[in-house]
N, C-alpha and C positions, 0 to 999 in steps of 0.2 A: 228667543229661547231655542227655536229648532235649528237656526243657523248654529249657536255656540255646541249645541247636541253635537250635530254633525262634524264642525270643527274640530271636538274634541275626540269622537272616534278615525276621525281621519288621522288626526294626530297620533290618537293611540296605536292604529295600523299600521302608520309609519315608524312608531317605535319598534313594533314589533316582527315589522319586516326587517329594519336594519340590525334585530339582535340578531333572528333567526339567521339571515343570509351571512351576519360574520362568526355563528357558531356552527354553521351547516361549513363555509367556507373555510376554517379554522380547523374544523378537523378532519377536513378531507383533502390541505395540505398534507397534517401533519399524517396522516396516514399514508400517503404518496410519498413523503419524504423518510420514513420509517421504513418502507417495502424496497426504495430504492438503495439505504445505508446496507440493508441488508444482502441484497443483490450486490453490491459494490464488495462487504467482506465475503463474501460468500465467495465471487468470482477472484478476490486476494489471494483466499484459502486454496483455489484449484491452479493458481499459476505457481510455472516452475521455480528451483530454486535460484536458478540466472536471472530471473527476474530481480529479486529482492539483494542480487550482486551486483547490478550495473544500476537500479535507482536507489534516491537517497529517503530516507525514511522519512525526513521533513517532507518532501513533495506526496509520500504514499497517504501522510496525514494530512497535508492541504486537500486531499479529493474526498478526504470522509469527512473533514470537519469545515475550513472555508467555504469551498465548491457548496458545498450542500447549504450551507446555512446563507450565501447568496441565492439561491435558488431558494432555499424558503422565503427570503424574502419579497423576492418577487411574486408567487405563491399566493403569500397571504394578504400584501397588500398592492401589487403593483399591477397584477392584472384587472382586476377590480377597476382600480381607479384608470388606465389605459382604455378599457370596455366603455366606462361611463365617457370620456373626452373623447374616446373616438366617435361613439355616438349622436355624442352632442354636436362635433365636429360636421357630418355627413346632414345630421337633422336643421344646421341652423342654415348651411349650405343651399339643402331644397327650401326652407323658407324665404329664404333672400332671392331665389328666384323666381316665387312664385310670387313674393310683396311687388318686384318689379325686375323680369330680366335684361332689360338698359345697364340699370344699375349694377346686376349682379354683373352681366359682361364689365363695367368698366372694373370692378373690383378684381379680376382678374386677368387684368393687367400685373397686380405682382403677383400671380403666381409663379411664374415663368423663374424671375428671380427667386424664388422660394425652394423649389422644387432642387434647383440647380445648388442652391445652400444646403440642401436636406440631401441631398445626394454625396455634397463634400465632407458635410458632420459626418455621415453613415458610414464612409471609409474612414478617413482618420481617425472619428471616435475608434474603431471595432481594434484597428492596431495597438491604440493608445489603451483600451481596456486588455485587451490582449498579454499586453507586456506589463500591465498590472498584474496578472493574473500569475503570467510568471512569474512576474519578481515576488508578490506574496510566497509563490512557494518556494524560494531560494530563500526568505528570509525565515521559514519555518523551518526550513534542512540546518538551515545554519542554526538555530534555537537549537534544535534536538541535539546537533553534534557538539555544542557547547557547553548543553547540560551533563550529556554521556560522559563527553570526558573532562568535565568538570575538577575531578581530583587531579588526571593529570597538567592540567592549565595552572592549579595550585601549588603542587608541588614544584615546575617550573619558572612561576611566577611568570605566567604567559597569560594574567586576568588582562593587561591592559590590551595586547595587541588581539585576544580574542573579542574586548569590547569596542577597539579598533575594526576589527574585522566586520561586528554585528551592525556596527553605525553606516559601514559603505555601506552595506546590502538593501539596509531600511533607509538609508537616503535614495537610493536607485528606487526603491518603491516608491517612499514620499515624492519625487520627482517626477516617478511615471503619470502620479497620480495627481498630479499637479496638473501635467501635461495635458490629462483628461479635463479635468477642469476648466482650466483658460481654451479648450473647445467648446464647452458647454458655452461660457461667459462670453463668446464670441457668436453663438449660433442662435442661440435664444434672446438676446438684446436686438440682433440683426432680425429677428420675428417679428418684436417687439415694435423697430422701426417700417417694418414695412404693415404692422398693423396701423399705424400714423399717418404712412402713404397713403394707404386705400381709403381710411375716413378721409385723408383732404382731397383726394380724387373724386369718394362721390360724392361728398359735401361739394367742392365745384361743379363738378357734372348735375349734382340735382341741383344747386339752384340755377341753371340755365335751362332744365329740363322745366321746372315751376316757374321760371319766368316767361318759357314759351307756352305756358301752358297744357305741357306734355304729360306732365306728372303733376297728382295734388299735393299740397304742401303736408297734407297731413299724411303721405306716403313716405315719404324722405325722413321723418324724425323714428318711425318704428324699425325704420330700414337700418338708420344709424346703429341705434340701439342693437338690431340683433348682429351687426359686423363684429361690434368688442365681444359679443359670445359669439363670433367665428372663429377670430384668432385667440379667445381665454383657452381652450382647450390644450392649444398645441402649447403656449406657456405652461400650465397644469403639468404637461407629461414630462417637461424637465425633471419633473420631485421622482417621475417614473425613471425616467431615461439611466441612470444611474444605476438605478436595480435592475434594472433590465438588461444594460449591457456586459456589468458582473455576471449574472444568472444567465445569460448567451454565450460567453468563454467558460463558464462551469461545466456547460451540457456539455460542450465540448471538449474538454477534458477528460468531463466523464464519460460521455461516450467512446472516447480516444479509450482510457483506460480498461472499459467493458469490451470494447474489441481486441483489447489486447490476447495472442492464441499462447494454450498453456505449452511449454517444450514440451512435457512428457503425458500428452491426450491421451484420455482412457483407453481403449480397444473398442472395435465397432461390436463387436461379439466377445466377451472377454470368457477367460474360463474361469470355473472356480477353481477356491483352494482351500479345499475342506480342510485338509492336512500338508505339512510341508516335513519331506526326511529331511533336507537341506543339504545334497549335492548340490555343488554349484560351480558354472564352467563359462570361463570368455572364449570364447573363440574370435581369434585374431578382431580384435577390438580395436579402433581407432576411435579418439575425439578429440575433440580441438572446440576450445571454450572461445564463445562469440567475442569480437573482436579483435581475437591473434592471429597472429600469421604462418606460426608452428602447431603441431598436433603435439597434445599433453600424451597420450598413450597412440603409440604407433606398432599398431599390431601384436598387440598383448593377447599371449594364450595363457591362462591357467586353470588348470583343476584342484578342485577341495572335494573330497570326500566326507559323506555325510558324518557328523558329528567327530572332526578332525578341529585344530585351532592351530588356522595359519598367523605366523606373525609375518608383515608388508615391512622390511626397511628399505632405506637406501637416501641417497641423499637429498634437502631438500628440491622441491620443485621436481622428483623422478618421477611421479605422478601417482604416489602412493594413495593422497587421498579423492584424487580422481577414482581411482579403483573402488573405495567406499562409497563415492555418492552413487556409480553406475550401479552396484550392488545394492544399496536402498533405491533406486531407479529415482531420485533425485533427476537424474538427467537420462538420455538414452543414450548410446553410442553415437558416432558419427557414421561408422561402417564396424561392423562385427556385431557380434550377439552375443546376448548375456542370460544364461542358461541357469533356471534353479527347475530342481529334478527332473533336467531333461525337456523341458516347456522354455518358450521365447519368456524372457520376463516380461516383456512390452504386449506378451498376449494375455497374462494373467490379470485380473480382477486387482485393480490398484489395491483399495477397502482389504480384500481378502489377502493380499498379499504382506501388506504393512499390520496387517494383524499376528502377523508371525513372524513380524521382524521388531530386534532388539536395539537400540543406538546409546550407545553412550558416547557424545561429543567430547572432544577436546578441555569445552569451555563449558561444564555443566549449568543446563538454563536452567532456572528453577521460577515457577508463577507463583504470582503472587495469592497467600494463603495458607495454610497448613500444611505441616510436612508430613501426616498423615494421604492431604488431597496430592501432593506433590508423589507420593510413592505411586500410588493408584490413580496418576492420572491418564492411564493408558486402558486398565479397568477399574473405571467407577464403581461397579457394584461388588466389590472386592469387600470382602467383611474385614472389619479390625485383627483377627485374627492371620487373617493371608498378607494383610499389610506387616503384621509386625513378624510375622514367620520368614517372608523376603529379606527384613530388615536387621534378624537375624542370621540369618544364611549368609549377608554379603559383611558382615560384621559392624551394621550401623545403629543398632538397637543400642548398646551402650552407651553412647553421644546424643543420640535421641532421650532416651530415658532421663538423661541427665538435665536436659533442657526445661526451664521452668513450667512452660506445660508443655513435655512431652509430646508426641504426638501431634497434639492441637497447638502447638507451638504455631503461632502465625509468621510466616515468613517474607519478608520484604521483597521489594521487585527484584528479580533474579539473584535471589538468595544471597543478598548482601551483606546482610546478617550474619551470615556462617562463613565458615573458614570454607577454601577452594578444597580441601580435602571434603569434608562432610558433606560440599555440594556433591562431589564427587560419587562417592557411598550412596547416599540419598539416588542420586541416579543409577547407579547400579541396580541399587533395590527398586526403584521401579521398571528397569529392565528385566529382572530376574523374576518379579512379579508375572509380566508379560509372559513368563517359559516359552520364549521365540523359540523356532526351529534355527533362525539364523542372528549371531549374534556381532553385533557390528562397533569395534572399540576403536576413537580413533586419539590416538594420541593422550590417551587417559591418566596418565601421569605424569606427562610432561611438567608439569606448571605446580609438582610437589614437594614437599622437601623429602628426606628419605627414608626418616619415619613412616609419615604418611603414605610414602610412595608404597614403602612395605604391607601395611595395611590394605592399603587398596588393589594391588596386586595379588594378595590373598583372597580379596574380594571378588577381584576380575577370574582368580582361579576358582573360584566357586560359583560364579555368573555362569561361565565357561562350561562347566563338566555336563558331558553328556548331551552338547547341542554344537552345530558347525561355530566358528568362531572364528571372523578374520579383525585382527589385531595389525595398527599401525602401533610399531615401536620407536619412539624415540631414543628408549637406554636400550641398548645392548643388551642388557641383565634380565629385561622383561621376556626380549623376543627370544633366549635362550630356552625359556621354560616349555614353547610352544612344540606342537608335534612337530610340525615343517616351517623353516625361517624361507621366505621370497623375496630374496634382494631385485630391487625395481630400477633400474638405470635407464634414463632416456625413454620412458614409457615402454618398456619392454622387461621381460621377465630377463634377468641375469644371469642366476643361477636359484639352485632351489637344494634341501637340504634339512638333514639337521644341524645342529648347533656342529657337533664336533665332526661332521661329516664337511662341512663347509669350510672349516677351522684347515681341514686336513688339505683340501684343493689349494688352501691358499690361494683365492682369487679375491671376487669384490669384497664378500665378508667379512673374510680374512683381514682384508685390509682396516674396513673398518672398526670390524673388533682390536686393531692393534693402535688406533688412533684413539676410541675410547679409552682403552686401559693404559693406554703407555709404552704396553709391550709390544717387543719386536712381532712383525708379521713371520705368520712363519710360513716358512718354505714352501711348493706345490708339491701335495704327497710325500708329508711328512714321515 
């Protein structure tokens, strides 16, 4: 009875340490791997926008979502079982030499070839996991950009050669991964084999040892016995090896990606920006976007006077919306400086500076959620009142109103739901929310019909009043409305002007306003 006693609380201890150590273990991955997701978006959120233009958004999601969940899995179950076989490993090691070191010396005869295999696995596996690693995240870029542009693949009936496309990339993985494999199936049977050598080594060796009477017979069978727990362990870590050489190109990726440095670093002492009047001045500006061999803007000067609304034309690639991103300090200069009221912008308090800047893009984004969260998602604690007061002013309360819940209208991923005008509006109104001192329009009607475009021009003239405002115009008709039109030619200022002041030099303007409308250019100094 006291022996089954004891049995049973051993037993019970042993349950109870194996739940304890996989729920102590359990969630002191997953809190490890939670701290690091977040340091991963966190460190996304502070890198340049060059960044997110020269990598593919399939590979930016293989490092938050593959990478990591290889790593949990090593994590949760593979160091564990690595811990216990390596242990086993070392402990059955000094056992066998202490049962009899003859024996263990002859067992060690194949190490030599062991060492020299585990050495060859070590390299080839690490390349072979390696270009796994790759290749997963070529085949998740390729996923994303398949989905994204998924309507236009349809409308060109390009579904087969896109599924063409998706099948090379995930065979080049399947492959890699193969490749990994028939190492494994090579490295781990050649274990296998040389745990067969060593029993018939000291199986001969001892019975000549027992037969000279060197060794007793009943040394050699416990001897036996603890050799298969020599080599069971390193068989065992195959089930690891897998996860483990995933989860060892993940850190490295991810560590690759956390080192990666932001272009546009905060300031070592930044100033504040309580307030912004919103002059703002380049001085002979140059940059040149990483990996060209020409500079986008070559010594560009311009001044804007506070609460003036410059419109940027000129023709594509002049570097008009260079000039935008340098002015939201998206990027810095390459040589020259870029001045709001008088202060470097690259010394000012990023946080305090972007809080007083306005952007309506091109291509308005809109998150996913309401188009009340969508207005005020620059100020959250914006009451319903200042949301729909914005939403009035820029003229989108009418088309909101109308929507079957209004406001709470939930809105699809990047505002799919809505027509490009409404997206359009809808971002106005959350820039005019904002009341930036500096208001930044790039190309905001292009992509309208001329309804709309009229609309939202109206809109942008009420975003506009009473705060600096630099406008890229694609129509003519828009940049006429502006105080000063700045034709941009070859990254330089061309000429500057009003509408009929520029009309009248007959230069670049000129010209252009005569190609839009039709009409003859007219004359210099008409």
């Amino acid at each position: 009875v006291l022996f089954r006693s004891v049995y049973l609380v051993i037993t019970a201890f042993d349950w109870w340490l194996m739940r304890t150590a996989a729920r102590v273990l359990g969630r002191t991955s997953e809190r490890l791997l939670h701290a690091l997701r977040i340091k991963v978006f966190a460190h996304l959120q502070r890198l340049g926008v060059d960044y997110y233009e020269h990598e593919l958004a399939g590979r930016i999601m293989t490092r938050m979502t593959t990478d990591i969940e290889a790593l949990s899995q090593l994590l949760q179950t593979g160091l564990v079982n690595a811990l216990v076989n390596l242990v086993t490993f070392v402990g059955v090691g000094v056992g066998l030499v202490l049962i009899d070191a003859r024996l263990a010396l002859c067992t060690a005869a194949v190490l030599p070839p062991l060492i020299v295999a585990t050495f060859w696995f070590r390299a080839r596996s690490s390349r072979a996991y390696e270009q796994a690693r790759e290749q997963i995240a070529t085949v998740n870029a390729n996923l994303q950009e398949g989905l994204s542009g998924v309507r236009v693949s349809q409308a060109f009936v390009r579904e087969d050669r896109n599924q063409s496309r998706f099948e090379g990339v995930a065979a080049d993985y399947r492959d890699t991964r193969i490749r990994a494999q028939r190492l494994v199936a090579i490295y781990f049977p050649f274990v296998d084999l040389l745990s067969g050598i060593a029993a018939a080594i000291v199986l001969g060796a001892g019975s000549a040892f027992v037969a000279s009477g060197a060794i007793p017979a009943v040394d050699l069978i416990p001897f036996l016995l603890f050799l298969n727990l020599f080599f069971a362990p390193i068989q065992q870590l195959s089930q690891v090896f897998d996860a483990y050489q995933q989860a060892k190109v993940a850190i490295a990726r991810i560590s690759e990606l956390l080192a990666t440095p932001t272009t546009v670093p905060p300031p070592g002492d930044p100033l504040p920006v309580p307030e912004l009047v919103g002059e703002v001045e380049l001085r002979a500006v140059r940059f040149r976007y990483r990996g060209t061999v020409e500079d986008a803007l070559r010594g560009l000067d311009l001044s804007i006077g506070a609460g003036e609304t410059v419109a940027l034309v000129g023709e594509p690639g002049a570097g008009k919306s260079t000039v935008l991103k340098l002015l939201a300090r998206f990027y810095d200069p390459t040589a020259g400086e870029v001045r709001i009221d008088g202060e470097r912008l690259d010394r000012l308090d990023p946080g305090g500076f972007h809080r007083h800047l306005g952007i309506v893009p091109q291509e308005a984004f809109l998150f996913s959620g309401t188009v009340r969260d969508n207005i005020a998602y620059a100020r959250p604690a914006a009451t319903d009142a200042e949301v729909e007061a914005a939403a009035r002013a820029v003229g989108a309360h009418e088309f909101i109103a109308a929507l079957p819940g209004g406001y709470l209208q939930w809105v699809s991923e990047r505002g799919r739901s809505l027509s490009a005008g409404q997206r359009q509006l809808i971002a106005l109104a959350r820039a005019h929310l904002v009341d930036p001192a500096l208001l930044l329009l790039d190309e905001a009607t292009s992509n309208l019909d001329l309804r709309t475009e009229a609309r939202v021009q109206a809109a942008m003239g009420v975003a506009a009043r009473g705060r600096t405002t630099v406008l890229i115009a694609h129509r003519l008709q828009t940049a006429r409305l502006a105080d000063r039109i700045v034709v941009i030619d070859g990254g330089r200022v061309a000429e500057a002007g009003t509408h009929d002041e520029l009309l009248d030099r007959g230069g670049a303007y000129a010209h252009l306003w005569a190609l839009a409308t039709g009409a003859e250019a007219p004359a210099a100094g008409r």
